[in-house]
BANUGU-472211 format. One line per 3 residues: their letters; for each residue x, y, z of C-alpha. Coordinates in nm, 2 decimals, m for minus. Example, Ala and Ser with C-alpha at 12.3 -4.5 7.8 and 13.67 -1.06 7.14 Angstrom:
# residues 2
AS) 1.23/m0.45/0.78  1.37/m0.11/0.71
# end
This chain:
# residues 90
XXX) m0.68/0.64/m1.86  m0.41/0.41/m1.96  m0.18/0.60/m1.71
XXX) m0.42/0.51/m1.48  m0.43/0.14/m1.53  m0.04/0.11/m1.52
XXX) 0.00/0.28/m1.18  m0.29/0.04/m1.04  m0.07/m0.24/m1.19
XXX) 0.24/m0.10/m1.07  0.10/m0.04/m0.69  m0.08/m0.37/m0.68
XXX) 0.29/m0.55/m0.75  0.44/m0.34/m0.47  0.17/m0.38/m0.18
XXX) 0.35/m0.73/m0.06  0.68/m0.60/m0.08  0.54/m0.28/0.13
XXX) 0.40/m0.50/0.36  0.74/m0.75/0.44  0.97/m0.41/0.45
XXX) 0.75/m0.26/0.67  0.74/m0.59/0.93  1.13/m0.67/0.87
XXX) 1.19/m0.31/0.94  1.03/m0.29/1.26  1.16/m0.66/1.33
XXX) 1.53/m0.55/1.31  1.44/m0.24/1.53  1.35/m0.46/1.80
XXX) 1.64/m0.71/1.76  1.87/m0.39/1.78  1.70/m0.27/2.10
XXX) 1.73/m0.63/2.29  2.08/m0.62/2.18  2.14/m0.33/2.34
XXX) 1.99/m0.40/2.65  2.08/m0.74/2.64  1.73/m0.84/2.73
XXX) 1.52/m1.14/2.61  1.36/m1.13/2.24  1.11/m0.85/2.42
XXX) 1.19/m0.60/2.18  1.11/m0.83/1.89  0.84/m0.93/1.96
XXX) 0.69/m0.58/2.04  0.84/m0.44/1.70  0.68/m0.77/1.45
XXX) 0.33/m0.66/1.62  0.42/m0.26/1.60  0.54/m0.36/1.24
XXX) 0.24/m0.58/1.15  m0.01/m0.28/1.26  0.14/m0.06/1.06
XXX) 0.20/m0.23/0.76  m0.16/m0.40/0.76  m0.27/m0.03/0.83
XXX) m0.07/0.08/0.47  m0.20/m0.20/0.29  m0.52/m0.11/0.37
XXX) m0.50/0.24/0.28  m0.34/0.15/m0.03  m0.60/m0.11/m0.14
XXX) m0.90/0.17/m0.06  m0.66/0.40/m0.30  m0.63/0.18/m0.56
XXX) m1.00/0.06/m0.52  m1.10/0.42/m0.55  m0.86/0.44/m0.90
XXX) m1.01/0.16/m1.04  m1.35/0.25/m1.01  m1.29/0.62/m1.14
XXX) m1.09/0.45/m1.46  m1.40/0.23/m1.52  m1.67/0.53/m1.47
XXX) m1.45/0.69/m1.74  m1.43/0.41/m1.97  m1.80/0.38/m1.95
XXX) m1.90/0.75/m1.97  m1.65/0.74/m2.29  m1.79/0.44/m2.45
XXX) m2.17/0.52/m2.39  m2.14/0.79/m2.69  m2.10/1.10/m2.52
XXX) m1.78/1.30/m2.61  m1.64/1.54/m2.30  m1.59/1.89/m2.47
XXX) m1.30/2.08/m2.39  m1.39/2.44/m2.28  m1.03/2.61/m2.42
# end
């Protein structure tokens, strides 16, 4: 449980920085392909909008992941705190 809560801290911190890696990544891409076909900032723009679809896509999965975490930790903190013990079989 308390595992749990530090990776959802630990994800949440690292979702923007996911998110700008992601843009700047595809960003660069681009700037490399106009300068090697010595062509107007074409490339960039196409990689910032490739980039910004796929790191809005990522954040997006991540959030649904981490919304899903959250809501398991809070079922077991309630489950836990309602009086009724889990039993370990072995």
């Amino acid at each position: 449980m308390k595992r749990d809560i530090t990776r959802i801290i630990l994800a949440y911190s690292t979702i923007g920085i996911q998110l700008a890696i992601t843009i700047l990544v595809f960003l660069y891409g681009g700037f490399l392909l106009d300068k090697h076909f010595n062509s107007s900032p074409v490339f960039v723009v196409i990689g910032t909008i490739i980039g910004m679809g796929a790191g809005f896509y990522n954040l997006m999965k991540s959030l649904s992941e981490l919304d899903r975490l959250l809501k398991r930790s809070k079922q077991g903190d309630n489950n836990n705190s309602s009086g009724s013990k889990r039993r370990k079989w072995m």
